[in-house]
MINU-403641 format. One record per residue (C-alpha): residue in one letter; x, z, y. Coordinates in steps of 0.02 Angstrom, whole numbers, padded with zeros to 5 digits, always signed. Each point is the difference from the previous one (the first is absolute). Layout:
AXZY/...
***
This chain:
X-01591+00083+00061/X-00026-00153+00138/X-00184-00030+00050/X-00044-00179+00057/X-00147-00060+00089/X-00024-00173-00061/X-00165-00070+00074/X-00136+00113-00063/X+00101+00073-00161/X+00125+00153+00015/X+00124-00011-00108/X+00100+00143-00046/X+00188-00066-00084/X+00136+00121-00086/X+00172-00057+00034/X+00133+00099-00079/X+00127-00020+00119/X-00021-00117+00173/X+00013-00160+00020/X+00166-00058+00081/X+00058-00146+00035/X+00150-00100-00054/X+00071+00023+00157/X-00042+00188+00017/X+00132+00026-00151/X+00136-00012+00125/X+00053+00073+00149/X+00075-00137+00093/X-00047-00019+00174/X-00044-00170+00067/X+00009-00097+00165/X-00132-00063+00089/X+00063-00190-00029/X-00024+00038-00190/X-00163+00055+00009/X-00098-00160+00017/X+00060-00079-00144/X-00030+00159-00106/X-00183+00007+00062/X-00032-00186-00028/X+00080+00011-00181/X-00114+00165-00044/X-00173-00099+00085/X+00037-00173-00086/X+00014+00080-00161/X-00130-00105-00118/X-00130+00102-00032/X-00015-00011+00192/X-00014-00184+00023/X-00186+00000+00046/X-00009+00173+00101/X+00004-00006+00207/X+00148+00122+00056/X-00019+00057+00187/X+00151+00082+00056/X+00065+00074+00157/X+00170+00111+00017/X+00080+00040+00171/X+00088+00142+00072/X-00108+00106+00085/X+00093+00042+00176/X+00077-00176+00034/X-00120-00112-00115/X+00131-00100-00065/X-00086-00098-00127/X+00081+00035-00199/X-00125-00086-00086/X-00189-00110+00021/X-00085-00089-00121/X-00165-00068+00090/X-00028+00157+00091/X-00092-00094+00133/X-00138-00058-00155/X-00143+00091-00025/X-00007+00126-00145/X-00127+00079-00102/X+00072+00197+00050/X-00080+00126-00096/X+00004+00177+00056/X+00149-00047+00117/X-00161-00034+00114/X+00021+00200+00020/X+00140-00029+00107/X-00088-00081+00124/X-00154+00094+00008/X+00102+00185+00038/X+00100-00087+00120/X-00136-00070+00096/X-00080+00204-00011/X+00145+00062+00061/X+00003-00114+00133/X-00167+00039+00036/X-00049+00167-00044/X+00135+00156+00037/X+00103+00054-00151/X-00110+00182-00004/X-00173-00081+00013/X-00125+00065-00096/X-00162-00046-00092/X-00134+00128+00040/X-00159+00034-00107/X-00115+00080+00105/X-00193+00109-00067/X-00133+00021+00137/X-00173+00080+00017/X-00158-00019+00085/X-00117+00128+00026/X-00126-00052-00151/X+00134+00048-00105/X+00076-00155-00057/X+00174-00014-00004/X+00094-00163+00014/X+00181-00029-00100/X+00083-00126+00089/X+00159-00106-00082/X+00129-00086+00099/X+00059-00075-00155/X+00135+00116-00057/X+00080-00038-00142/X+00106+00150-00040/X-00178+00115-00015/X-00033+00082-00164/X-00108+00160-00031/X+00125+00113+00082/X-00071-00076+00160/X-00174+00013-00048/X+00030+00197-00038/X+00072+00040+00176/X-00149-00107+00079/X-00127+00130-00101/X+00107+00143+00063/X-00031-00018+00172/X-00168-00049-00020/X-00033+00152-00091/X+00091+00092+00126/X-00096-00051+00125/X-00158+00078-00094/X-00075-00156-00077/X-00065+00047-00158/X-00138-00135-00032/X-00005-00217+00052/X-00165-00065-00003/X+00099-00190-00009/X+00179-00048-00018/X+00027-00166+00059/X+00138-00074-00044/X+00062-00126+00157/X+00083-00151-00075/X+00015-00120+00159/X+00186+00019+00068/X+00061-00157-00091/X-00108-00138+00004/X+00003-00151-00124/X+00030-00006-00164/X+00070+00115-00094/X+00087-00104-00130/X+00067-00171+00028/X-00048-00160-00048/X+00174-00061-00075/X+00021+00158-00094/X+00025-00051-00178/X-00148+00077-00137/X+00103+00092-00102/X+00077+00091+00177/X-00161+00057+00054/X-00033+00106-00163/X+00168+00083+00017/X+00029+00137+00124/X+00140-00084+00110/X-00143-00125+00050/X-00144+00121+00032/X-00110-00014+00146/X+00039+00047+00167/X-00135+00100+00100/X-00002+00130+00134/X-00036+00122-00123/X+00168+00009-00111/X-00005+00127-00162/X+00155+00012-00100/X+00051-00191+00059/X-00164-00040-00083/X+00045+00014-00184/X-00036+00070-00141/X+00146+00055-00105/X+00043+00019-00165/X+00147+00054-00116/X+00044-00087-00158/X+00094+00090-00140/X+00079-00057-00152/X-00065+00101-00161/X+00039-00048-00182/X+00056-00192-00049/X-00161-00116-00012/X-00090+00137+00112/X-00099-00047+00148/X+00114+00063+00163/X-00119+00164+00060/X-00066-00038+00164/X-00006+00152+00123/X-00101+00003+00170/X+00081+00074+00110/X-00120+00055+00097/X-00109+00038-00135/X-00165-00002+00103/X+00030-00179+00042/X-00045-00041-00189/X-00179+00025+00033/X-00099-00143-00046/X+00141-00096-00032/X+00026-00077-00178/X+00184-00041-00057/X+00015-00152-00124/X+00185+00069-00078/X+00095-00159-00069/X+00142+00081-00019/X+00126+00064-00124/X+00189+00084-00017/X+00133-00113-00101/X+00158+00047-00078/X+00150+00037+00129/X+00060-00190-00020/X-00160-00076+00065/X-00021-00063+00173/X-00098+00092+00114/X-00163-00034+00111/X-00153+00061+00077/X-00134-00101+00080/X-00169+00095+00087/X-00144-00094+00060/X-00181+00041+00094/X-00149-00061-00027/X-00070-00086+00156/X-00172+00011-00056/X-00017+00188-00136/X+00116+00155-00005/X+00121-00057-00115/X+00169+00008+00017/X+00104-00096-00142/X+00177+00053-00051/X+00126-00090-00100/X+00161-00011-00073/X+00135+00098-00074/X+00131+00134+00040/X+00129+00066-00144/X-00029+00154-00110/X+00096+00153+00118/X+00006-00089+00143/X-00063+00072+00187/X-00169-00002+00044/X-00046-00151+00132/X-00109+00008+00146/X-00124-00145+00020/X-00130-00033+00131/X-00158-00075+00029/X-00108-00037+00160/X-00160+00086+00040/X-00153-00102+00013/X-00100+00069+00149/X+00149+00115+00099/X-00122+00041+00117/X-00111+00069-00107/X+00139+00089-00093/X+00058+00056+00141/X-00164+00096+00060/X-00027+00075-00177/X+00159+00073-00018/X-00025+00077+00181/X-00147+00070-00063/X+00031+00065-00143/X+00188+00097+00115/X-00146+00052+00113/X-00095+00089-00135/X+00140+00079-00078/X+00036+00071+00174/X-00162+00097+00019/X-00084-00130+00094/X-00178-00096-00060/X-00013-00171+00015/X-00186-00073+00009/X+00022-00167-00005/X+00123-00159+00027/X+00027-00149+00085/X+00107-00130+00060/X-00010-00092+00167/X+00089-00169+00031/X-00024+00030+00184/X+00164+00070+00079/X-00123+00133+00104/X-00005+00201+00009/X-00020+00135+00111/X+00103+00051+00108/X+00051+00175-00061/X+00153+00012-00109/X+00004+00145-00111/X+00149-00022-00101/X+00121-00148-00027/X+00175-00033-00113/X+00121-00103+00045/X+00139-00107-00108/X+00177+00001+00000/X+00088-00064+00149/X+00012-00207-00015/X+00183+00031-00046/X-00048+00083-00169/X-00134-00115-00037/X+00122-00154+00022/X+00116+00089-00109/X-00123+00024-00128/X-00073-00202+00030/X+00170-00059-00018/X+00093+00093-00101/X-00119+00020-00172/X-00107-00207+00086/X-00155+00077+00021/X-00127-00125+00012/X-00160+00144+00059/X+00141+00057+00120/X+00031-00174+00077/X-00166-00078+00007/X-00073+00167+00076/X+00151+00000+00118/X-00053-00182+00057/X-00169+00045+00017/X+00048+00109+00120/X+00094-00104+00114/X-00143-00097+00008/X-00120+00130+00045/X+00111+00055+00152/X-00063-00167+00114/X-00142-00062-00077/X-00165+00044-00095/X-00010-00136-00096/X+00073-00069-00159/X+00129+00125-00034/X+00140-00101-00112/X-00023-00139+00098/X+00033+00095+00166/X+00122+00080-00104/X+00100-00168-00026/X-00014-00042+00177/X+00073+00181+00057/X+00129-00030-00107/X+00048-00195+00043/X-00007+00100+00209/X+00113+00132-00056/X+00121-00095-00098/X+00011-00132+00129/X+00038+00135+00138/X+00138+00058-00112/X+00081-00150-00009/X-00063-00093-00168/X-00050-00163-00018/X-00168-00017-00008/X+00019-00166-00106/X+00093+00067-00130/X-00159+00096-00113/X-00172-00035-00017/X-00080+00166-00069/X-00176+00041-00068/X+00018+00171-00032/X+00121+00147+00011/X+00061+00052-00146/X+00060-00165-00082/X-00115-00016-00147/X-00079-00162+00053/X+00063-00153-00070/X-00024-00076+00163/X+00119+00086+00121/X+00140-00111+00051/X+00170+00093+00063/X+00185-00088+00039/X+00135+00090-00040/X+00056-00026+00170/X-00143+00080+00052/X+00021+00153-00114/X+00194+00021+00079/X-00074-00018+00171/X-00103+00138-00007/X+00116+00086-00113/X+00148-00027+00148/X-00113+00042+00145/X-00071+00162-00071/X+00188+00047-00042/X+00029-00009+00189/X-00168+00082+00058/X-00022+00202+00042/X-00093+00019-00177/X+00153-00088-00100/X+00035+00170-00115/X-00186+00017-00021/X-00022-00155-00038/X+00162-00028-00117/X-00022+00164-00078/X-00180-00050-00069/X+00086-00120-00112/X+00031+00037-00194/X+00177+00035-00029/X+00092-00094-00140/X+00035+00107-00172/X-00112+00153+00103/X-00159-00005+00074/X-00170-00104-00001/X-00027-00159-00069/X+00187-00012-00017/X+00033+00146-00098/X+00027-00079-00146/X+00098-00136+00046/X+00178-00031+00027/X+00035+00144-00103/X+00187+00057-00019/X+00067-00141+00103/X+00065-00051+00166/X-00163-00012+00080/X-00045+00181-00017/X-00039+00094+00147/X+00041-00147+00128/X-00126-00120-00030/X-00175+00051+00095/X-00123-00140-00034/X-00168-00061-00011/X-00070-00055-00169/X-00121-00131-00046/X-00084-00045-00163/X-00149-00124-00036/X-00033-00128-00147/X+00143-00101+00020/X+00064+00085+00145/X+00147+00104+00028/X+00071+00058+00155/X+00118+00114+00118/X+00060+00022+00153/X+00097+00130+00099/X+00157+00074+00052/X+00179+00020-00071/X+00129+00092+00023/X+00134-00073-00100/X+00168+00150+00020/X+00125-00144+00040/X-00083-00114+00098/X-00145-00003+00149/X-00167+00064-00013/X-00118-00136-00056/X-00190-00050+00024/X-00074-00123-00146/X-00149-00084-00103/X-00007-00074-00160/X-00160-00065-00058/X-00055-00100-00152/X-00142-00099-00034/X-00078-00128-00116/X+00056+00074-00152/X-00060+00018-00180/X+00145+00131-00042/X-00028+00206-00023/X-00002+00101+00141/X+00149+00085-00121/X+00123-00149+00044/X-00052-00038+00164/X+00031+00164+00066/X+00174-00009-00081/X+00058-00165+00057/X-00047+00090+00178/X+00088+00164-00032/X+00146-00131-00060/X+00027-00070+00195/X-00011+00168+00060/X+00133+00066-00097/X+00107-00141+00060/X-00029+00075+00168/X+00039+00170-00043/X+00158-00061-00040/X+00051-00124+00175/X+00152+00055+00089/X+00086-00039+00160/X+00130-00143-00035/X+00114-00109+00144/
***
């Protein structure tokens, strides 16, 4: 089954075998003097005639140009954004840096849990902050203040779309991260013309909450698609659409409303479970605290976050990672310092600073504008910098891993295509490296914009040109 992010709806397709191309039914390798014409025959195909194509192919060591198609135009990217926010970390952060959540006391006892904005914590963390608090004999708080100051700003953005906000890949980015600040449910098929049974996952999330269930399972020739929704103003969360009778259960995900708030109670209630008595709560916007640390957790490395950011686009993931950049100089608007720290570090590594215009970090703006030239600059100079593997090996891997799992399935591309995906209303793009087996190692982008079609056929006309470059050999 492919998942596909199309604006605010996640669509969930069967496909009983993949989607090839006409091209991908043969084996015959091509030259690079044949591929432009292939290319320009596969974009200028009709039901194309009134999308934007962006495209840039070179060779990655020499940058012999194989292919551009307005790559110096600006683009609507998508999550291909994400490849310029983790290079601009890497460049600016070390590869093991870590995000550290930190509790302190005072001597009235009050103790202060203080977030950094790590988006990797869950209650796992929480558990090993009680432990050593317990261990070092604190049986009773008088307050728990929960410190949410570290990012300042807002913590969703303007140009996010309505229906992105609700879901959980557009939840709201604090200092105080929970479970990427979602609430998550599991929808299961039951009996034709049954309502799909929802699940929490976390079944103490449903507290308070009210699901409106517009769903139901079809017969095994239906389509299949899920939509979840939030409430902006009551607890309700609204699910819709339909999965087949037998088919596997499907993960869905909506935002919290107050993650600060979520955040403290859920502390609580891993404090009380630990033996520890909790008088009363609070949260204070002012990044202050004592001075006495009494137990902290740290992330993964930056490495592993990147790999998890880029590998499965995780919006929480990027926009906290931005967030932090921005913190590192500056105390005040943290995505907008965040945008300038990366514009510095990008520009220090060699990328035009012309060649984007970004308003956040993960790509789900409408209004970030990327070249594809820009996308292979950065995607060239990180191949020559002393994170390349790190940085590479965050990618998804065609036909295995990430975003690009399901994709290029039983074909050419497997294994030696790592890209970027990106995926918006009208939006499709990626960008990456190949490593065709009879030719040169390759950087590229392929964008396209402006475009009434499915997300279905966009993504295949792309995996199309990449196939053709799978298949490019040396000739005289």
């Amino acid at each position: 089954m492919k998942k596909f992010l199309f604006g605010g709806l996640i669509c969930f397709l069967s496909l009983s075998q993949p989607v090839l191309s006409q091209t991908e039914s043969s084996s015959q390798k091509i030259c690079p003097t044949e591929l432009e014409p292939a290319i320009n025959t596969l974009i200028n195909r009709p039901q194309f005639q009134h999308s934007r194509w962006g495209i840039l192919i070179e060779t990655l060591t020499q940058g012999r140009t194989l292919y551009n198609r307005d790559s110096q135009y600006y683009f609507i990217p998508a999550s291909t954004v994400k490849l310029l926010t983790t290079a601009a970390a890497f460049q600016k952060l070390s590869a093991n840096f870590r995000i550290r959540t930190s509790v302190y006391g005072d001597n009235q006892g009050n103790i202060y849990i203080v977030g950094r904005g790590d988006p990797s914590l869950t209650e796992t963390q929480l558990k090993d902050l009680a432990q050593q608090l317990k261990n070092k004999g604190i049986s009773q708080i008088n307050q728990l203040i929960a410190v949410d100051g570290y990012f300042t700003g807002s913590p969703i953005h303007s140009s996010w779309q309505w229906e992105d906000i609700q879901s959980g890949y557009g939840a709201p980015i604090n200092s105080l991260i929970l479970n990427q600040n979602s609430l998550d449910l599991i929808l299961s098929p039951q009996g034709v013309g049954q309502p799909l049974k929802v699940t929490w996952v976390r079944p103490e999330q449903a507290t308070g909450w009210t699901v409106e269930n517009q769903t139901k399972t079809v017969n095994k020739n239906e389509p299949e698609f899920v939509d979840i929704g939030r409430d902006l103003s009551k607890p309700i969360i609204r699910v819709s659409g339909q999965l087949r009778v037998g088919a596997e259960p499907e993960p869905v995900y909506a935002a919290v409303v107050e993650p600060t708030e979520n955040f403290i109670q859920v502390f609580k209630q891993v404090l009380l479970n630990s033996g520890i008595q909790v008088l009363q709560t609070s949260i204070a916007a002012n990044f202050s605290y004592p001075p006495e640390e009494l137990a902290f957790v740290e992330s993964p490395p930056l490495s592993e976050l990147i790999k998890t950011l880029n590998s499965e686009s995780n919006n929480v993931f990027a926009e906290s990672l931005l967030r932090t950049l921005g913190v590192q100089n500056s105390r005040s608007d943290s995505v907008e310092s965040g945008l300038k720290e990366i514009q510095l570090m990008l520009t220090r590594l060699g990328v035009n600073p012309q060649g984007y215009y970004l308003v956040d970090g993960s790509g789900l703006s409408q209004n970030n504008l990327v070249t594809p030239l820009a996308l292979v600059q950065t995607l060239r100079l990180m191949a020559g910098s002393p994170v390349t593997e790190l940085y590479q090996n965050s990618l998804p891997v065609a036909g295995i891993s990430g975003t690009l799992k399901g994709r290029f399935q039983d074909s050419s591309a497997v294994g030696i295509v790592q890209a970027k995906t990106g995926t918006l209303t009208g939006v499709s793009s990626l960008a990456g490296y190949i490593s065709p087996p009879d030719y040169q190692p390759l950087v590229f982008s392929i964008m396209i914009n402006q475009t009434h079609l499915p997300t279905t056929e966009l993504r295949k006309a792309i995996d199309e040109i990449v196939l053709l470059l799978t298949r490019l050999k040396s000739c005289p």
